[in-house]
C-alpha positions as CSV (number, residue, x, y, z in Angstrom):
1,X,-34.0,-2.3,-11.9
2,X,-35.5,-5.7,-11.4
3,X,-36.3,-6.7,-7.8
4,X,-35.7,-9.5,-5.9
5,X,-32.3,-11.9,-6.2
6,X,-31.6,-13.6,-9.2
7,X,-29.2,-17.1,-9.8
8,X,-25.9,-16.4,-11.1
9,X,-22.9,-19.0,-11.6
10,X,-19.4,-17.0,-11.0
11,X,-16.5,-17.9,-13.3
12,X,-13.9,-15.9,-11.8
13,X,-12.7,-12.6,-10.2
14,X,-12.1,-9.2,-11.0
15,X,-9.1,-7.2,-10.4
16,X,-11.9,-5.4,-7.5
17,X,-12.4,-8.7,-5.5
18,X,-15.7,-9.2,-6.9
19,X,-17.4,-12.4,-8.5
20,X,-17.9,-12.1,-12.1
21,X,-21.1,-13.9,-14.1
22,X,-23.1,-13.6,-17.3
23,X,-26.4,-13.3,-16.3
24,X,-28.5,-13.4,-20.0
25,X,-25.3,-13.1,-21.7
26,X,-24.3,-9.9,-20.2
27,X,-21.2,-9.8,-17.6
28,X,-22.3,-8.8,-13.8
29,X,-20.2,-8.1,-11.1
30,X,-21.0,-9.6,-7.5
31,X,-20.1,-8.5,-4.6
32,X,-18.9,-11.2,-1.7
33,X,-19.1,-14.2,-5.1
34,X,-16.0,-16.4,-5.7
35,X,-14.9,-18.3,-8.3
36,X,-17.1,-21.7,-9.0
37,X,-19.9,-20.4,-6.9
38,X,-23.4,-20.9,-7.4
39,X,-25.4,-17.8,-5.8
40,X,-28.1,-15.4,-5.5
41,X,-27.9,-12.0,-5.7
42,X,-29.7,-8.3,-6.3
43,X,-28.6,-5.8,-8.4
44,X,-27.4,-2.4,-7.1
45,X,-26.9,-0.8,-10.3
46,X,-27.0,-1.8,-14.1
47,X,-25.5,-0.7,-17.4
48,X,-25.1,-0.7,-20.4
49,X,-22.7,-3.5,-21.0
50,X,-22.5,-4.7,-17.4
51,X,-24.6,-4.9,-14.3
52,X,-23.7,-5.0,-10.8
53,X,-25.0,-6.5,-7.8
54,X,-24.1,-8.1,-4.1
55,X,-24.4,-11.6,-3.2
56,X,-27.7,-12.9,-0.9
57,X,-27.3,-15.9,-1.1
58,X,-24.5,-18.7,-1.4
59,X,-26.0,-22.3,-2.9
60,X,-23.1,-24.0,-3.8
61,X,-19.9,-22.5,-1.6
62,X,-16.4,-22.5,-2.9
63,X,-13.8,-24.4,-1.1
64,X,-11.8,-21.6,-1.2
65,X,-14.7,-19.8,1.4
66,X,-13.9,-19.3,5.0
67,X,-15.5,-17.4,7.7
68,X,-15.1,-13.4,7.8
69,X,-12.3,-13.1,11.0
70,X,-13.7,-9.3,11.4
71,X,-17.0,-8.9,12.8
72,X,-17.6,-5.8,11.0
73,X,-16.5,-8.1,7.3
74,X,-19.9,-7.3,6.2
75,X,-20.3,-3.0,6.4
76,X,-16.4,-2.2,6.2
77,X,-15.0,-1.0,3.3
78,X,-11.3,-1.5,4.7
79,X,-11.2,-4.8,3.2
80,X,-13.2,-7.3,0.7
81,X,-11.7,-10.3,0.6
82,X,-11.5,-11.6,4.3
83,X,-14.1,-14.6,2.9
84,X,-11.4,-16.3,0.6
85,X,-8.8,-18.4,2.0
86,X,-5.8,-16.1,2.2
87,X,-3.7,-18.9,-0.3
88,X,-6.4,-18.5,-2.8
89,X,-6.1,-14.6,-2.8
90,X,-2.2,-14.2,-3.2
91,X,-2.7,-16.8,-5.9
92,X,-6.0,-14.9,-8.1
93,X,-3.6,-11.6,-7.3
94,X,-1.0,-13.4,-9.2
95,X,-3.5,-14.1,-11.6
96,X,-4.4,-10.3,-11.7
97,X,-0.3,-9.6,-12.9
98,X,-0.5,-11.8,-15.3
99,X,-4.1,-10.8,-17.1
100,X,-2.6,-7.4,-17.2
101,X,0.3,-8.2,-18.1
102,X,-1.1,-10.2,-21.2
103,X,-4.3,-7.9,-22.1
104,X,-2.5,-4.5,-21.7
105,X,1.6,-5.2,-21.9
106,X,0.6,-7.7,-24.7
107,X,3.9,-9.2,-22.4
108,X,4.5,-12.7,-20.7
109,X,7.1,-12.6,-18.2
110,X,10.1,-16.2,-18.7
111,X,9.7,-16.8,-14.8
112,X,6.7,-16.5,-12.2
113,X,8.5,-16.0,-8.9
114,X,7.0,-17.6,-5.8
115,X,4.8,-15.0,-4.3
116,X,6.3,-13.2,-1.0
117,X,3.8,-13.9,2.1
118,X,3.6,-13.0,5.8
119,X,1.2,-13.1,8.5
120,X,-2.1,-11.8,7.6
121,X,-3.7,-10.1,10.3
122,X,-2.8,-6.8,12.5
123,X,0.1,-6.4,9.7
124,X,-0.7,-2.6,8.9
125,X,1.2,0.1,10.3
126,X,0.0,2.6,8.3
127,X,-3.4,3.8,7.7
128,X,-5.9,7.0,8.0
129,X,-9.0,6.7,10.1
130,X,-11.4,8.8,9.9
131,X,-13.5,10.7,12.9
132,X,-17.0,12.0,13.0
133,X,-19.7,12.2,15.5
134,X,-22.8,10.8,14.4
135,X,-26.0,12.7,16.0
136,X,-28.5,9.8,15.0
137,X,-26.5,7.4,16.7
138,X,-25.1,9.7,19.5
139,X,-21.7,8.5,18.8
140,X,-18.4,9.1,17.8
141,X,-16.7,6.7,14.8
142,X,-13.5,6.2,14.4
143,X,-12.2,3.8,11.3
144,X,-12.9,3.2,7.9
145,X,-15.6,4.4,5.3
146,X,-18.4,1.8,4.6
147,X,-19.0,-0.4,1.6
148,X,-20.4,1.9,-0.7
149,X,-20.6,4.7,1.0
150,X,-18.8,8.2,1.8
151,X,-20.4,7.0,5.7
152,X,-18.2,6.1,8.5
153,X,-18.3,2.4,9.2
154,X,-19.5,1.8,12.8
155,X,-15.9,-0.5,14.2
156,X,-15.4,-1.8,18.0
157,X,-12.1,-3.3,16.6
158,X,-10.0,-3.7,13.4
159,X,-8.3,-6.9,12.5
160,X,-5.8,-5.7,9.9
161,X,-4.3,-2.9,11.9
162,X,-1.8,-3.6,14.3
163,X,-2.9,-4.6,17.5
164,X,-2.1,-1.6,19.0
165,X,-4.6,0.5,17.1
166,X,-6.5,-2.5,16.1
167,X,-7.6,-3.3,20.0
168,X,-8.3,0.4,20.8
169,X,-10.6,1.6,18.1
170,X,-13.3,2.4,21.0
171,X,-10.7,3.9,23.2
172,X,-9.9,6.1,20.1
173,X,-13.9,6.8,20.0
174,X,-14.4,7.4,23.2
175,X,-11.1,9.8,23.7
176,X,-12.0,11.7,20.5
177,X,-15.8,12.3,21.6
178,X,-14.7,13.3,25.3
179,X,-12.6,16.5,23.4
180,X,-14.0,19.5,23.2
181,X,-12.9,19.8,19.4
182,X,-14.8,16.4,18.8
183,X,-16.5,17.9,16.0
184,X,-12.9,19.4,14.2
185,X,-11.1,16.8,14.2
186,X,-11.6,14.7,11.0
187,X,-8.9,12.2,11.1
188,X,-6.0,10.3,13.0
189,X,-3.3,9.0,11.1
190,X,-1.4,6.4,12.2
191,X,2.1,5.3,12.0
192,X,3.8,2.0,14.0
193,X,7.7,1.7,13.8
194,X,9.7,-1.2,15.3
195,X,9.5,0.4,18.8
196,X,7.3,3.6,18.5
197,X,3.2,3.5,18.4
198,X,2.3,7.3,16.8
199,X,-1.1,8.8,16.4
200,X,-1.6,11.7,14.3
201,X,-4.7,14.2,15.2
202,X,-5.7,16.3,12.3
203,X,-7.3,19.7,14.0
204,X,-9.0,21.7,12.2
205,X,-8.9,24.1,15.5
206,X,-6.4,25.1,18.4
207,X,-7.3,23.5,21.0
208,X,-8.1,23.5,24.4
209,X,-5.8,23.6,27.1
210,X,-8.4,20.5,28.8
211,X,-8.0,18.9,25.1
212,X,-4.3,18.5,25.0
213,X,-4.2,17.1,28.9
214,X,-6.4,14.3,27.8
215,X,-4.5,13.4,24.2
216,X,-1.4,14.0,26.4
217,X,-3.4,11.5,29.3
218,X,-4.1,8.8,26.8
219,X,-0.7,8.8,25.1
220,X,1.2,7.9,28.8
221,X,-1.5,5.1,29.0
222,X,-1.2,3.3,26.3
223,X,2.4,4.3,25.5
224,X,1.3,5.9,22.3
225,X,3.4,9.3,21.2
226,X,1.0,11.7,20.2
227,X,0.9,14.4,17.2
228,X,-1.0,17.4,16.1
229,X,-1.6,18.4,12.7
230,X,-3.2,21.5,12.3
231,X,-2.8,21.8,8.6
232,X,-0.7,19.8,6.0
233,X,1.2,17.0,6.6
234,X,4.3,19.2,6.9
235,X,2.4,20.9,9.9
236,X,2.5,17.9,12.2
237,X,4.4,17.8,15.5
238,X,4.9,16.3,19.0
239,X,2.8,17.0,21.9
240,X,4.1,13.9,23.5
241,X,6.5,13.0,24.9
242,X,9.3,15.4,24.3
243,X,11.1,13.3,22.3
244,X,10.4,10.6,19.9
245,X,11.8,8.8,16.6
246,X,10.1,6.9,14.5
247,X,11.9,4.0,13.1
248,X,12.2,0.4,11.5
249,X,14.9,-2.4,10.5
250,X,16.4,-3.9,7.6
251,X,18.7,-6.6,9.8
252,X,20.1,-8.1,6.7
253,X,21.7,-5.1,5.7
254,X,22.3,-3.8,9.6
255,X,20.5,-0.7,8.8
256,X,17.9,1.2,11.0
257,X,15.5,3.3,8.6
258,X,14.1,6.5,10.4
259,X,10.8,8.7,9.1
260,X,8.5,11.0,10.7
261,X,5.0,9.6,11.3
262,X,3.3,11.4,8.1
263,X,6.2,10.0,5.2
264,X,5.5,7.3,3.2
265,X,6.5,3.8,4.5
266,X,5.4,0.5,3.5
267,X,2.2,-0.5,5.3
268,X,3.3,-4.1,6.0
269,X,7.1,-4.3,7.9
270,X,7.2,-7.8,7.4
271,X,6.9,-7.8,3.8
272,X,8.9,-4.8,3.2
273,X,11.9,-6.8,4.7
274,X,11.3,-9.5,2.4
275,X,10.5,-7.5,-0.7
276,X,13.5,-5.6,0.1
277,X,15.8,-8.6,0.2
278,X,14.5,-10.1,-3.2
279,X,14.9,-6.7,-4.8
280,X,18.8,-6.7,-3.9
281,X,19.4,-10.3,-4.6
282,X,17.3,-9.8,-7.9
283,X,19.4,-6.8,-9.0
284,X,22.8,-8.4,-7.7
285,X,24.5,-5.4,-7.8
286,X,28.5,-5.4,-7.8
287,X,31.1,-3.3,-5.7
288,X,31.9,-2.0,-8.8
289,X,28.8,-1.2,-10.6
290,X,26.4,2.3,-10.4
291,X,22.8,1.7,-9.7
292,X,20.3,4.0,-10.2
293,X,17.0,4.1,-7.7
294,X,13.9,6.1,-8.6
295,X,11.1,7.1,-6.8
296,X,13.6,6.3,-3.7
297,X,11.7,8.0,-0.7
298,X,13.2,7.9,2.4
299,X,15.9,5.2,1.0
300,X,14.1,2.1,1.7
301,X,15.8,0.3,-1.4
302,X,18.6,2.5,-1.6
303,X,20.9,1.7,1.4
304,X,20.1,-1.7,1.0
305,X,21.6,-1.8,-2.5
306,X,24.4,0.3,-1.5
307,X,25.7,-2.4,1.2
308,X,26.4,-4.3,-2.1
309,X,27.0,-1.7,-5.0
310,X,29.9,0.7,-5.7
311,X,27.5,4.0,-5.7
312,X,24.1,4.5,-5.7
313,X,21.7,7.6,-6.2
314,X,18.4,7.7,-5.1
315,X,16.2,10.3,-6.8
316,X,12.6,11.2,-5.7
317,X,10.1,14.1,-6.2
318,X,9.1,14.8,-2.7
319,X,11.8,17.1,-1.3
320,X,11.4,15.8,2.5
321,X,11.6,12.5,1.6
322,X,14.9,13.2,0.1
323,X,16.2,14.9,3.3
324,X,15.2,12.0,5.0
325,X,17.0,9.5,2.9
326,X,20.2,12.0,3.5
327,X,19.6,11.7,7.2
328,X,19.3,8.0,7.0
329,X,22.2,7.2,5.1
330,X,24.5,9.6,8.0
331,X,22.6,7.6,10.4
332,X,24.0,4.2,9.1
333,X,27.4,5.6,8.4
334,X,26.5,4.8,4.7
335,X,29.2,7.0,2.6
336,X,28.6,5.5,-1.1
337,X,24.8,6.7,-1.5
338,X,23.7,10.4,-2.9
339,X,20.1,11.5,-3.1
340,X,18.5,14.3,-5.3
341,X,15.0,15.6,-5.3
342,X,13.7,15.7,-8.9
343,X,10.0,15.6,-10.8
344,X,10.8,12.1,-12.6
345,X,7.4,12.8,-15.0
346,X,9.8,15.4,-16.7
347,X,12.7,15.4,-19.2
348,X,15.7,13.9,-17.0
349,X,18.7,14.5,-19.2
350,X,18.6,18.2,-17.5
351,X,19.6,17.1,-14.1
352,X,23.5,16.3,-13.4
353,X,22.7,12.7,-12.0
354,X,21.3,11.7,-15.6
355,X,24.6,11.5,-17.7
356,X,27.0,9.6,-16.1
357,X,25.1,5.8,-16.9
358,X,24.1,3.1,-15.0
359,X,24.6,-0.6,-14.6
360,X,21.5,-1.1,-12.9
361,X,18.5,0.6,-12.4
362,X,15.1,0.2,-9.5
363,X,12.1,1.8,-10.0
364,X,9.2,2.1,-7.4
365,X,6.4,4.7,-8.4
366,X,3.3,5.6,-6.9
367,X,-0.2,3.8,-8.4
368,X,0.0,5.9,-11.4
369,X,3.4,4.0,-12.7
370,X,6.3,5.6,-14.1
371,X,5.4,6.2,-18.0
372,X,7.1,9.1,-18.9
373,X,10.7,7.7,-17.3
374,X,10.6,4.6,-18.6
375,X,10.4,6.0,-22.1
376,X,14.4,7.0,-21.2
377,X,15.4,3.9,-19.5
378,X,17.7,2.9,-22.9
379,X,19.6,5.9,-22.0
380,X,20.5,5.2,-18.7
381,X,22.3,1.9,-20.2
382,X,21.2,-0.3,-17.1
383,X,21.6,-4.2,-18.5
384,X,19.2,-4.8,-15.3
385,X,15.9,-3.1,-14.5
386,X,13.7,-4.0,-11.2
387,X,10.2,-2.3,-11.4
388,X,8.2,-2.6,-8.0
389,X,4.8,-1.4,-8.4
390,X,1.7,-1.2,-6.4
391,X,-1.0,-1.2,-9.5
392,X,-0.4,-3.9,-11.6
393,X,-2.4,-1.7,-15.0
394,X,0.7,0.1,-14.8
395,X,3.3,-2.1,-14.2
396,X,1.9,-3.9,-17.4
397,X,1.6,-0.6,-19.3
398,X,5.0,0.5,-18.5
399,X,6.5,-2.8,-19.4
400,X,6.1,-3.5,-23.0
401,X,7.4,0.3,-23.4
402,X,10.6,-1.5,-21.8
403,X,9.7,-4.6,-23.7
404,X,9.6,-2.6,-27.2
405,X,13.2,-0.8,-26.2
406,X,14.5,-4.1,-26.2
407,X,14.1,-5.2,-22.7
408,X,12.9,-8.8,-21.6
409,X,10.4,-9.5,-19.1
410,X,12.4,-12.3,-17.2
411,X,10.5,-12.5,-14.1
412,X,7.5,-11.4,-12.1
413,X,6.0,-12.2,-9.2
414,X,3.3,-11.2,-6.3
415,X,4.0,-9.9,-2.8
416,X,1.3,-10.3,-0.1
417,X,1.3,-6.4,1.3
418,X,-1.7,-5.8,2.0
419,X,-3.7,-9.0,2.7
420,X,-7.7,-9.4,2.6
421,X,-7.6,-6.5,0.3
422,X,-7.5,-6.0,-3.5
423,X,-4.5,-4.3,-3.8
424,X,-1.7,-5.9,-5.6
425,X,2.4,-5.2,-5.0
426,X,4.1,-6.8,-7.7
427,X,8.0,-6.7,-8.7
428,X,9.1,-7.8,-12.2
429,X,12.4,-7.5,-13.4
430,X,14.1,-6.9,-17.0
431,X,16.9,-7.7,-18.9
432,X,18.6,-6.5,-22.1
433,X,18.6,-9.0,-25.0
């Protein structure tokens, strides 16, 4: 690998937040390079057909550069885009959308919609830090993995997390290395509601009577309700206080959605309400029309839709999820919505929800996208389709199946959710016709 750093003009950005040049022809990646830069770099590893490297030096700056808010921007692998105005990256994630859904739909959608934004620091309520002492540096970390690396990243702070996780990362070091089960305990999850703060200790042992006084201790000071988990994520439970509930709302529909700390939720509340309100005004469902929400979880879109649709069934493949969306819909007095547990990557015209047809349908699958039920959307008979997806590759894959069964691509658009990241939510809806 040659040594020393090299010039290298970037032209543009790739879908992993890095720089992209031809260096002798031949395309290399570069790591903290934007778009229009003139740098320097060194290589970390080369191929075949690409190379990749990290940026040493910048000689002629982007416009679009700004100063790193996080003092730990440059070892964190938590996010990778903190040096680009936060307008530039909503609009080269847009960009991302569309290159996919061009180069691998081989689809154009009629409309861009406006991209959905919010504030973009201490936004994330959800997240998994990881714990481990460290003997050469006689300390315990608590956060994200390095740039990299399989390491822990050594954090004092985290912008991106809500402030009350993001202020306390060294209380959270200091409280996990005091423990006598400092060395079993690989992970706290976290989960933020409207009202409730929750940490979730993942322990690989019982512990200590002297253990539980101090996670017990440091939950009444910071007004934090504290969980163990000592095995899946069905194991967790309260230590403190005796009781708790997790929650968040949807105003505009005057409903109040409850989860435990380990379900799925959206990481960015603020968004969520927004997505949420473009997906039912994009959908426009009718009192007397049947819509048809997949991948549901806890009934995030669901009760939403069904302040404004005759009937709606939610159907999604975790089977606690599904109880939760059941609780939620009591819990709002919301009569007119049915949920059903179901692995959507198999045949649906077994289950007793399929047959009955649909005027509009939602999806919202996991990265992996929802290939083998889009294949059956004609028989649903949905005029309308909304597909919110979290990996554009997908989304664009998924769509021309729905483009080839006679489906148009009449709009798509970005949503913010997780900003100074790579990550991409997108929502693009379909038409017959």
């Amino acid at each position: 690998m040659p040594a020393g750093a090299f010039p290298g003009h970037v032209e543009s950005l790739d879908h992993d937040g890095r720089g992209v040049a031809h260096v002798d022809g031949k395309a290399t990646f570069i790591e903290g390079a934007l778009p229009g830069e003139e740098v320097r770099f060194k290589y970390l590893t080369q191929h075949k057909k690409f190379d990749e490297g990290y940026v040493t030096d910048i000689i002629q700056s982007s416009s679009d550069r700004v100063e790193p808010k996080c003092p730990h921007f440059d070892i964190c692998g938590g996010c990778s885009l903190q040096h680009m105005d936060a307008a530039a990256q909503i609009q080269a994630k847009q960009q991302i959308m569309l290159d996919n859904f061009k180069h691998i739909g081989n689809v154009v959608p009629e409309e861009i919609l406006p991209p959905l934004t919010a504030s973009h620091w201490g936004y994330r309520r959800k997240a998994r830090l990881g714990c481990r002492y460290v003997f050469k540096k006689a300390s315990m970390l608590v956060g994200f993995r390095e740039r990299r690396s399989g390491l822990l990243a050594e954090l004092s702070r985290c912008e991106v997390l809500h402030p009350a996780i993001g202020e306390r990362i060294m209380a959270l070091r200091e409280l996990v290395g005091s423990l006598q089960a400092y060395k079993r305990m690989p992970q706290i999850e976290v989960a933020i509601g409207d009202d409730v703060v929750a940490l979730v200790f993942r322990n690989l042992d019982e512990l200590v009577e002297q253990d539980i006084e101090r996670l017990v201790q440091f939950g009444q000071d910071n007004h934090i309700h504290i969980y163990l988990q000592p095995k899946g994520p069905d194991s967790a439970y309260r230590l403190w206080p005796a009781q708790s509930q997790l929650s968040y709302r949807l105003d505009e529909f005057d409903l109040e959605m409850l989860f435990e700390p380990t379900d799925f939720t959206q990481v960015n509340a603020e968004i969520n309400r927004k997505m949420v309100s473009r997906a039912v005004t994009m959908l426009d469902p009718q009192p007397s029309e049947r819509v048809l929400d997949l991948f549901c979880g806890l009934g995030n879109f669901s009760l939403p839709l069904a302040r404004k649709a005759g009937h709606v069934i939610g159907v999604e493949g975790e089977a606690g999820l599904v109880q939760r969306a059941h609780a939620n819909a009591a819990h709002n007095r919301v009569s007119n919505a049915e949920f059903h547990a179901a692995d959507l990557a198999q045949e649906p015209h077994q289950h007793p929800w399929f047959g009955a047809g649909f005027d509009k349908l939602l999806i919202d699958p996991p990265r992996s996208g929802a290939f083998e039920i889009v294949k059956h959307v004609p028989a649903f008979g949905a005029g309308r389709v909304l597909y919110v997806s979290c990996n554009p590759a997908t989304l664009a894959r998924d769509a021309q199946v729905l483009v080839e069964a006679g489906y148009r691509l009449k709009a798509a658009g970005v949503m913010d959710m997780f900003p100074h990241t790579t990550h991409v939510e997108s929502m693009a809806l379909f038409e017959q016709g």
